[in-house]
MMTF fields as JSON, N, C-alpha, C and O atoms, coordinates in Angstrom:
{
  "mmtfVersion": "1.0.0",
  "mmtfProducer": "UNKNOWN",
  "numBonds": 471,
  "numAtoms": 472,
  "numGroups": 118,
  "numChains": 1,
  "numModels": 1,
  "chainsPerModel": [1],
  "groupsPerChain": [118],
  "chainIdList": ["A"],
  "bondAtomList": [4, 2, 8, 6, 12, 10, 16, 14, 20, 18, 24, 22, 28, 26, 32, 30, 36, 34, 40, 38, 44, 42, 48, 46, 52, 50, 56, 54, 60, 58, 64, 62, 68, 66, 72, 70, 76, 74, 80, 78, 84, 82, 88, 86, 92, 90, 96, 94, 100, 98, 104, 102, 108, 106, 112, 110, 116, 114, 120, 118, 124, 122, 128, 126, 132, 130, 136, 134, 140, 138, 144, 142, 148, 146, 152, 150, 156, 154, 160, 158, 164, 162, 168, 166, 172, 170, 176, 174, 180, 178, 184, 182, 188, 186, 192, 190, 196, 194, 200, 198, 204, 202, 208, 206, 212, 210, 216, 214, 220, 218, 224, 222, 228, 226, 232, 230, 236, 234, 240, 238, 244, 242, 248, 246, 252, 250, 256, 254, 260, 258, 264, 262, 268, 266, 272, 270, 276, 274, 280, 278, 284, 282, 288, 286, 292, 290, 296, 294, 300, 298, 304, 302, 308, 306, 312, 310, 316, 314, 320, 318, 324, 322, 328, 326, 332, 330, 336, 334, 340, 338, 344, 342, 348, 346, 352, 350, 356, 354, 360, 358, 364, 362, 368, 366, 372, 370, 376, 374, 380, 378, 384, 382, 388, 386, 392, 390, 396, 394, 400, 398, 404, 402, 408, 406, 412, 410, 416, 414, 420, 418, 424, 422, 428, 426, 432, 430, 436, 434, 440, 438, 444, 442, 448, 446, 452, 450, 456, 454, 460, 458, 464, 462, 468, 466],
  "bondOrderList": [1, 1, 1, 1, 1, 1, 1, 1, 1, 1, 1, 1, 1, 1, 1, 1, 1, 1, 1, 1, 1, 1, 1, 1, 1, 1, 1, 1, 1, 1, 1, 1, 1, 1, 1, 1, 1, 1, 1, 1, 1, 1, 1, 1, 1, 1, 1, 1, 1, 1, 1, 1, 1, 1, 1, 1, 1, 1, 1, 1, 1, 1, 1, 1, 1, 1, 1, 1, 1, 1, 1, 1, 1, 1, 1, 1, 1, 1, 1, 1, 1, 1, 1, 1, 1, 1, 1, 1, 1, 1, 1, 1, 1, 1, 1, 1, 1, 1, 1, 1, 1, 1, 1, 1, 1, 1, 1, 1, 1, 1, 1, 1, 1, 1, 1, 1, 1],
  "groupList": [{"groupName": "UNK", "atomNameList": ["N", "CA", "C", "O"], "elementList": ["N", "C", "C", "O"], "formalChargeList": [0, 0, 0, 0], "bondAtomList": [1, 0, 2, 1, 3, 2], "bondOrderList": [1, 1, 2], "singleLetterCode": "X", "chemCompType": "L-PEPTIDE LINKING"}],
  "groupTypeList": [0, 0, 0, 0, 0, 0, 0, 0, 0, 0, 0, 0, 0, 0, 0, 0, 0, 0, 0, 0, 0, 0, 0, 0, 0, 0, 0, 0, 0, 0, 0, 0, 0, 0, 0, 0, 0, 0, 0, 0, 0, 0, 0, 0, 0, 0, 0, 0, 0, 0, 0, 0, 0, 0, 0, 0, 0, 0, 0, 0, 0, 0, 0, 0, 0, 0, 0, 0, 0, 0, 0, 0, 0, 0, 0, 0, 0, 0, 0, 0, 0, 0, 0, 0, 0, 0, 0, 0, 0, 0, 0, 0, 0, 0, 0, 0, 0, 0, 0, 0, 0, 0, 0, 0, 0, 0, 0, 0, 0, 0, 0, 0, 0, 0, 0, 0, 0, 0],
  "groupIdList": [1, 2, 3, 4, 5, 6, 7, 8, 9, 10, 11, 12, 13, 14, 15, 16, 17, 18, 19, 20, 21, 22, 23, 24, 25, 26, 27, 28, 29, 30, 31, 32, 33, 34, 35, 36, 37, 38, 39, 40, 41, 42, 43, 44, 45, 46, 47, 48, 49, 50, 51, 52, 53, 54, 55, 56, 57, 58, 59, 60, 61, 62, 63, 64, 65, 66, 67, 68, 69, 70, 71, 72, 73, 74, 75, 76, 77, 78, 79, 80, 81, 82, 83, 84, 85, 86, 87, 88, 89, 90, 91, 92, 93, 94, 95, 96, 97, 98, 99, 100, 101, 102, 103, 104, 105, 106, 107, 108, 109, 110, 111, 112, 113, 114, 115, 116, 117, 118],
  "secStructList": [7, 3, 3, 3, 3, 3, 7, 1, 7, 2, 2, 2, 2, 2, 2, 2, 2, 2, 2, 2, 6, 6, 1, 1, 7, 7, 3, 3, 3, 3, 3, 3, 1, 7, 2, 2, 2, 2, 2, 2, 2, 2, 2, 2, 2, 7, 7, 1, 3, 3, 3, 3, 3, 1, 1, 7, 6, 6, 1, 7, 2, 2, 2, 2, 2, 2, 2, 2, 2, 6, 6, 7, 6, 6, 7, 3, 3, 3, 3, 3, 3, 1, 7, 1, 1, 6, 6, 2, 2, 2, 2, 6, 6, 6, 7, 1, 7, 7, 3, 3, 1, 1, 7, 7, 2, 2, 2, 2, 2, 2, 2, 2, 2, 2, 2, 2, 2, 7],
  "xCoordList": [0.857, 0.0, 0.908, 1.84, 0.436, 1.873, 0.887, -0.123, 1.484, 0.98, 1.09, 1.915, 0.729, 1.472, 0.855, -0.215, 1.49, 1.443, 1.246, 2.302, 0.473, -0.293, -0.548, -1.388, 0.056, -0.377, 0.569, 1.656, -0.375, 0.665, 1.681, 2.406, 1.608, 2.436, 3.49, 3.118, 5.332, 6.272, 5.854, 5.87, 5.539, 5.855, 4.786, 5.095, 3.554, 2.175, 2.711, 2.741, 3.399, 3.948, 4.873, 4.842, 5.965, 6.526, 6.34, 7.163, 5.646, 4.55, 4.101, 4.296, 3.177, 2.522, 2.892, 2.304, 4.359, 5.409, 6.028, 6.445, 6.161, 6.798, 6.144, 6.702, 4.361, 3.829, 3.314, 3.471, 2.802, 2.838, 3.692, 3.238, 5.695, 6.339, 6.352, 7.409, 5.497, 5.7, 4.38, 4.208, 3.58, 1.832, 1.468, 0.341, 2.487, 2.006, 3.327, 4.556, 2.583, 4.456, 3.679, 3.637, 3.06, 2.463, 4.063, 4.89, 4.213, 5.102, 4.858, 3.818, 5.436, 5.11, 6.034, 7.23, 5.781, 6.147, 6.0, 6.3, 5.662, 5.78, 5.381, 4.482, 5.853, 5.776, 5.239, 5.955, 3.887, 4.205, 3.477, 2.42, 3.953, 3.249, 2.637, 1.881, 2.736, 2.381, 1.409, 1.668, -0.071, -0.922, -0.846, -0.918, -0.674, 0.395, 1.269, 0.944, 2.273, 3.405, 2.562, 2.456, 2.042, 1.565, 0.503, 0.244, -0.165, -1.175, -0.681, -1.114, 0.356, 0.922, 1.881, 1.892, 2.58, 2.554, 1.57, 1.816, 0.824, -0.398, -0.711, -1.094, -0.646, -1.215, 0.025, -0.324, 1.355, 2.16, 2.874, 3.64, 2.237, 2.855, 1.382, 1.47, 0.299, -1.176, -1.269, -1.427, -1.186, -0.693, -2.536, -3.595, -2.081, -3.62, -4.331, -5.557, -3.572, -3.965, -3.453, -2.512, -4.165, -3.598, -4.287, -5.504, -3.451, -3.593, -3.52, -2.742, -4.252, -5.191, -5.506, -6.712, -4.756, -5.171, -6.237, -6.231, -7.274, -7.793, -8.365, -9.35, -7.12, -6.834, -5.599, -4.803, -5.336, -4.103, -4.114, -5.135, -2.56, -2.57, -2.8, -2.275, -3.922, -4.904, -5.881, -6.252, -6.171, -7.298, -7.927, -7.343, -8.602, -10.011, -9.581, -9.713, -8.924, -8.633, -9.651, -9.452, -10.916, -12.394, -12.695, -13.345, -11.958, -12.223, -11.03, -10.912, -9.858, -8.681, -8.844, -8.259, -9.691, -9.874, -10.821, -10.314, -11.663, -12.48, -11.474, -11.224, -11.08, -10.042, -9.568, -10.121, -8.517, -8.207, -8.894, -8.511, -10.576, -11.198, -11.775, -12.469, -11.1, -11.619, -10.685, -11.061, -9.616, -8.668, -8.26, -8.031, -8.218, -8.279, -9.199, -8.802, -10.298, -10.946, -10.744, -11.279, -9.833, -9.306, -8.581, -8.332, -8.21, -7.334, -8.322, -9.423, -7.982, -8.915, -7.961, -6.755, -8.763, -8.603, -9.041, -10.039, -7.985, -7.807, -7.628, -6.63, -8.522, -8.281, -7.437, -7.489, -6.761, -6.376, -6.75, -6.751, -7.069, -7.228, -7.679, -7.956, -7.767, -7.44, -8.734, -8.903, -9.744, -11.428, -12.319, -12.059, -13.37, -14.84, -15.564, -16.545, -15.421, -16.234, -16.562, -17.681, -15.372, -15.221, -15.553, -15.631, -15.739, -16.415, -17.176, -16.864, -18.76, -19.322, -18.963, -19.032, -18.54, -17.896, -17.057, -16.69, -16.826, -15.443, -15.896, -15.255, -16.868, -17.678, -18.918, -19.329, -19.263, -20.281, -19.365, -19.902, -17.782, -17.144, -16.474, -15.506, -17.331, -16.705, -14.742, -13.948, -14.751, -12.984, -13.118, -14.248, -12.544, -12.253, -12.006, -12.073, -11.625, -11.344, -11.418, -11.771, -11.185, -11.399, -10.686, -11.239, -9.364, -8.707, -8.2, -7.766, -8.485, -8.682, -6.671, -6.032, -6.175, -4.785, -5.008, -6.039, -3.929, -3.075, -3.112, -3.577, -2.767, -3.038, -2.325, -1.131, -2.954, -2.759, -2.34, -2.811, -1.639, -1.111, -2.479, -2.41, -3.301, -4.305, -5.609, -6.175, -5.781, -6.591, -6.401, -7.193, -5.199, -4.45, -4.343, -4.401, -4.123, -4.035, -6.035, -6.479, -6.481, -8.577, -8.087, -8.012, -7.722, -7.696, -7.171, -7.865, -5.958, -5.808, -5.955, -5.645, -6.463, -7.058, -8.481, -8.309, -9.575, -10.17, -9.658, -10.374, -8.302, -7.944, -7.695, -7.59, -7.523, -6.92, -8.198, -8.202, -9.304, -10.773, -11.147, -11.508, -10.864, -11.29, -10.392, -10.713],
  "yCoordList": [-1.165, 0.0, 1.234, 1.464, 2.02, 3.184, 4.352, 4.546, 5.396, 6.567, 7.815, 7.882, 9.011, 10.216, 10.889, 10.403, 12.046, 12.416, 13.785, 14.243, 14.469, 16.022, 16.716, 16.407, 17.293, 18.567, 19.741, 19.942, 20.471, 21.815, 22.245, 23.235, 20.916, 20.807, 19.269, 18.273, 20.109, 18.87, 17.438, 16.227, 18.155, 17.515, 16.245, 15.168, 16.438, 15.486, 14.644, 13.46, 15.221, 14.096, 13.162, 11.98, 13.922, 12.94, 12.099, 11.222, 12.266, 11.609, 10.241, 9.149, 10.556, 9.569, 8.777, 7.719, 9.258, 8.396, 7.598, 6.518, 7.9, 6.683, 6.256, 5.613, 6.189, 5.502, 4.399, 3.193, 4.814, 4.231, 2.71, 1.794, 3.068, 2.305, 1.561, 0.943, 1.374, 0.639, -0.219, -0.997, 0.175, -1.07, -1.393, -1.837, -1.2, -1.704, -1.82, -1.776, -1.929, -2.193, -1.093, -1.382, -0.023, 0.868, 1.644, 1.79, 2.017, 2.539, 4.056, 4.232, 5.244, 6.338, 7.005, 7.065, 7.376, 8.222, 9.109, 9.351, 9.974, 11.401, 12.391, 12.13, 13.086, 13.821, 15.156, 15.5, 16.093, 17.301, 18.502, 18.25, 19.757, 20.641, 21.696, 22.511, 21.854, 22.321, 21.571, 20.647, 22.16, 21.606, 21.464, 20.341, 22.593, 22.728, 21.409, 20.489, 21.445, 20.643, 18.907, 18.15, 18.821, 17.466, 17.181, 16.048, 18.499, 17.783, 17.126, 16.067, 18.026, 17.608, 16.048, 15.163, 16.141, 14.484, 13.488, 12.285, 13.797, 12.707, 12.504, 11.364, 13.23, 12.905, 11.984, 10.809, 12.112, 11.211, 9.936, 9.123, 10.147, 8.55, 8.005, 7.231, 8.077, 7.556, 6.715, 5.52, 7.192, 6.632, 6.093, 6.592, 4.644, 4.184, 4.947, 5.014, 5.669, 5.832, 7.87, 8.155, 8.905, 10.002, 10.353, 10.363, 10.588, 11.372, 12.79, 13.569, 12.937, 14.284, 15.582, 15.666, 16.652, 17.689, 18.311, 18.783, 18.335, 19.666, 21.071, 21.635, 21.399, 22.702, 23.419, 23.955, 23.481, 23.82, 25.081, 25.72, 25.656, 26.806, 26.967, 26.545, 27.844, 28.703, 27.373, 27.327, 26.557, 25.714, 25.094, 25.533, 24.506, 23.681, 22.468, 22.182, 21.172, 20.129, 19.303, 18.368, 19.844, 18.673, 19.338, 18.785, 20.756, 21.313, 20.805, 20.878, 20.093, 19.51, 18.479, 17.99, 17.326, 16.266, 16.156, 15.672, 16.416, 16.806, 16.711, 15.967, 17.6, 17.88, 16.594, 15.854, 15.932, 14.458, 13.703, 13.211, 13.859, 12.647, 12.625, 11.985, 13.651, 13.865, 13.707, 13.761, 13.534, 13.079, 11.42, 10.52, 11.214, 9.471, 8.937, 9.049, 8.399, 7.796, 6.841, 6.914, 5.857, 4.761, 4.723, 3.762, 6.273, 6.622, 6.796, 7.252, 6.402, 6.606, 7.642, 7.857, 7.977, 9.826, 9.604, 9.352, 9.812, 9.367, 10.578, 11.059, 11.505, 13.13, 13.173, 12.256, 14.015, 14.185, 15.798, 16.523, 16.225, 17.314, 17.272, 16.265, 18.7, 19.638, 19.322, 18.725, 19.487, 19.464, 18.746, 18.006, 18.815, 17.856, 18.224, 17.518, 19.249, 20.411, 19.517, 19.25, 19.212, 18.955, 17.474, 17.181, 16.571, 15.144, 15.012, 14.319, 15.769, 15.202, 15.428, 14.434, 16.428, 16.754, 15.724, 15.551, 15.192, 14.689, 13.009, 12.249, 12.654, 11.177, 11.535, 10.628, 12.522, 13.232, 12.914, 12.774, 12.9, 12.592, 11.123, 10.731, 10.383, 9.122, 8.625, 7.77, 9.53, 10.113, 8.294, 7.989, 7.735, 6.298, 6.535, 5.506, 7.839, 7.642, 8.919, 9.545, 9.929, 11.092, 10.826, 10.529, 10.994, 11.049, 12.707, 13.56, 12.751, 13.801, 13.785, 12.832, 15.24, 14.816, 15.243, 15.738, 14.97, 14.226, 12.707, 12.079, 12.071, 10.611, 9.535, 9.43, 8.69, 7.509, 6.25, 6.126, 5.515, 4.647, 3.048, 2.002, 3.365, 2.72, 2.986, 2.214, 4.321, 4.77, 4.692, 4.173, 5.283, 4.881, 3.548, 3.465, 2.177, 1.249, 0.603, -0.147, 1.274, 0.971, 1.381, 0.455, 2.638, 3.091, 2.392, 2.204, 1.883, 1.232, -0.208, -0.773, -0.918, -2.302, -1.624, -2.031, -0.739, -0.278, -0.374, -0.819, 0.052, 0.36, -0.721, -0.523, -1.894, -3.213, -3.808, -4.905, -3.541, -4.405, -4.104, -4.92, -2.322, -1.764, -2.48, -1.987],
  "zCoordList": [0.0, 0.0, 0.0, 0.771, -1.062, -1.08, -0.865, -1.542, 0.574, 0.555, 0.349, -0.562, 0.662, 0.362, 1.82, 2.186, 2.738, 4.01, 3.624, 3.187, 3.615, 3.377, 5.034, 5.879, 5.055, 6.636, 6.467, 5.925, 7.211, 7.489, 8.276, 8.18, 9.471, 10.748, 9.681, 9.06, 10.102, 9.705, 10.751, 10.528, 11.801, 13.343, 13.286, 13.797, 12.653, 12.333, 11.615, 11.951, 10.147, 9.356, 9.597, 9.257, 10.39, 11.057, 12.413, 12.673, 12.973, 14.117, 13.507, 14.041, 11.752, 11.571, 10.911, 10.686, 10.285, 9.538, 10.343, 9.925, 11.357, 12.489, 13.062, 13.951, 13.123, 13.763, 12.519, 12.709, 11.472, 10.036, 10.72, 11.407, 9.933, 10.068, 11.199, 11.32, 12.158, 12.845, 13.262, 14.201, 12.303, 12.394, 11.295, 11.072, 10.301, 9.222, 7.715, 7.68, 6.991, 5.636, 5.044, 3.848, 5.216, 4.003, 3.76, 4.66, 2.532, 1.957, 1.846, 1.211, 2.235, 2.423, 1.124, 1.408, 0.127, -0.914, -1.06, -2.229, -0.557, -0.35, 0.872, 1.672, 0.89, 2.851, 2.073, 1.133, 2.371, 1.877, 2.591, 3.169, 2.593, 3.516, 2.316, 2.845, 1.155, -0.115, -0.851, -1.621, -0.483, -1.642, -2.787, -3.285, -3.528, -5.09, -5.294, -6.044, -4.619, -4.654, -4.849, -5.815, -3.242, -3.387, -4.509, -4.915, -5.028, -5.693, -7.181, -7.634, -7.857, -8.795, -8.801, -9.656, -7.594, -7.269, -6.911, -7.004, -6.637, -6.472, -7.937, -8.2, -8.81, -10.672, -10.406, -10.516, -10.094, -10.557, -10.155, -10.673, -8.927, -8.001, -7.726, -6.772, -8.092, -7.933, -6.822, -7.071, -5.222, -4.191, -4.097, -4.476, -3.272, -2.731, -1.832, -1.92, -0.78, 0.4, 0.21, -0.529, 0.911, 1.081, 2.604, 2.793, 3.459, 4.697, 4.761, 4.21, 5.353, 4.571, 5.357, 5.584, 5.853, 7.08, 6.523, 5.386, 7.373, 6.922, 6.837, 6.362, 7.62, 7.676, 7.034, 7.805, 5.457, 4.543, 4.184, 3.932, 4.128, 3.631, 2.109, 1.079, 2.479, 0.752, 0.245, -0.928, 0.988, 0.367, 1.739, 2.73, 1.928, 2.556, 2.433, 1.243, 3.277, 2.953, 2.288, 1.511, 2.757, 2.181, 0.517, -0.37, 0.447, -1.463, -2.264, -3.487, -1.095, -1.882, -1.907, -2.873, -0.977, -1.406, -2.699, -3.711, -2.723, -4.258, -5.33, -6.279, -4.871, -6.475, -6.408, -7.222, -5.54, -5.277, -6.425, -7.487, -5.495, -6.461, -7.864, -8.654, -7.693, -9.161, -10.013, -11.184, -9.841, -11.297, -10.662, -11.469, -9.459, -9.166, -8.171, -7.011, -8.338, -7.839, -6.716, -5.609, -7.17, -6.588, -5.339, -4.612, -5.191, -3.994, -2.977, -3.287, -1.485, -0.276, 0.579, 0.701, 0.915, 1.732, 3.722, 4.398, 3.884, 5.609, 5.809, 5.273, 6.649, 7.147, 8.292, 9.111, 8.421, 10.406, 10.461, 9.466, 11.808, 12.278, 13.532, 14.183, 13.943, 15.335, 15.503, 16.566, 14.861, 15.042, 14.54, 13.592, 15.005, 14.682, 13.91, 13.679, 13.322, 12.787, 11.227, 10.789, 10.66, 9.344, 8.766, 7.573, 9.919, 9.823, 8.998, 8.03, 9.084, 8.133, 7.067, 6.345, 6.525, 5.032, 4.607, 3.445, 5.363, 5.088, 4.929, 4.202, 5.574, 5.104, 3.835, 3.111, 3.744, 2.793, 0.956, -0.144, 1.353, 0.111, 0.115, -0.537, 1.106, 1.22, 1.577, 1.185, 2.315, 3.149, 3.863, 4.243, 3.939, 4.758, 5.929, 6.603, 6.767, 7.971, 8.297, 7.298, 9.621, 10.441, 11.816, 12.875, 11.583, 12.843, 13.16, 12.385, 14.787, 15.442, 15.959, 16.405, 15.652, 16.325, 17.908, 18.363, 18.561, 18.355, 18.124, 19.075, 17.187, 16.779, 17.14, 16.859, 17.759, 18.541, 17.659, 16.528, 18.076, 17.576, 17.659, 17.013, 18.437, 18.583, 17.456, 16.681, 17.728, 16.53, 15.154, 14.368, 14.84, 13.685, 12.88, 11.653, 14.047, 13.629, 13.017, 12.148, 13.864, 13.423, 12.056, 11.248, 11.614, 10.199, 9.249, 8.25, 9.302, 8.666, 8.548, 7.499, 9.674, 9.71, 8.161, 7.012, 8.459, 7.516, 6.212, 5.315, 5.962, 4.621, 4.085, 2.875, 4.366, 3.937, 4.112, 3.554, 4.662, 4.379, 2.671, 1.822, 2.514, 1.781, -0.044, -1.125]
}
């Protein structure tokens, strides 16, 4: 399972990159704090899985997942964030998961037990 790590905090990505590597073999291919940046790599490494903040600088993580699904379908969209606020939006686009940070190595692992049903 190959992913790509989207937030605005380095400190989240690397939090969930080492909690990742250690509950599962998902392959992490790209780390990014630039929507721009990541979105043009996501056209090009067509990762299964994208972890997803959503709270990004100059966009709406739930108007960037859209865009997401709209040029790949196939990819599933795991949110993290500070708040509750954005849940339903965020199952309203069929998002696979809604983890609240700070993120637990317990919770984390529900998510992706999910992603491998999926």
């Amino acid at each position: 399972m190959r992913a790509i790590l989207i937030d605005n905090e380095v400190s989240t990505i690397t939090t969930l990159e080492k909690l990742l590597c250690e509950i599962s073999n998902i392959q992490i291919i790209g780390r990014y704090t630039s929507p721009k940046e990541a979105f043009e790599m996501i056209r090009v490494l067509e990762p299964d899985v994208i972890f997803l903040t959503t709270e990004m600088r100059g966009t709406n993580g739930i108007h960037f997942a859209k865009k997401i699904l709209s040029i790949n379908l196939d990819t599933h969209i795991i949110f993290l964030s500070n708040e509750r606020k954005y849940a339903v939006h965020a199952f309203e686009i069929e998002a696979l998961d809604y983890l609240l940070k700070p993120i637990t190595k317990e919770r984390l692992l529900r998510s992706i037990r999910r992603l491998y049903y999926y």
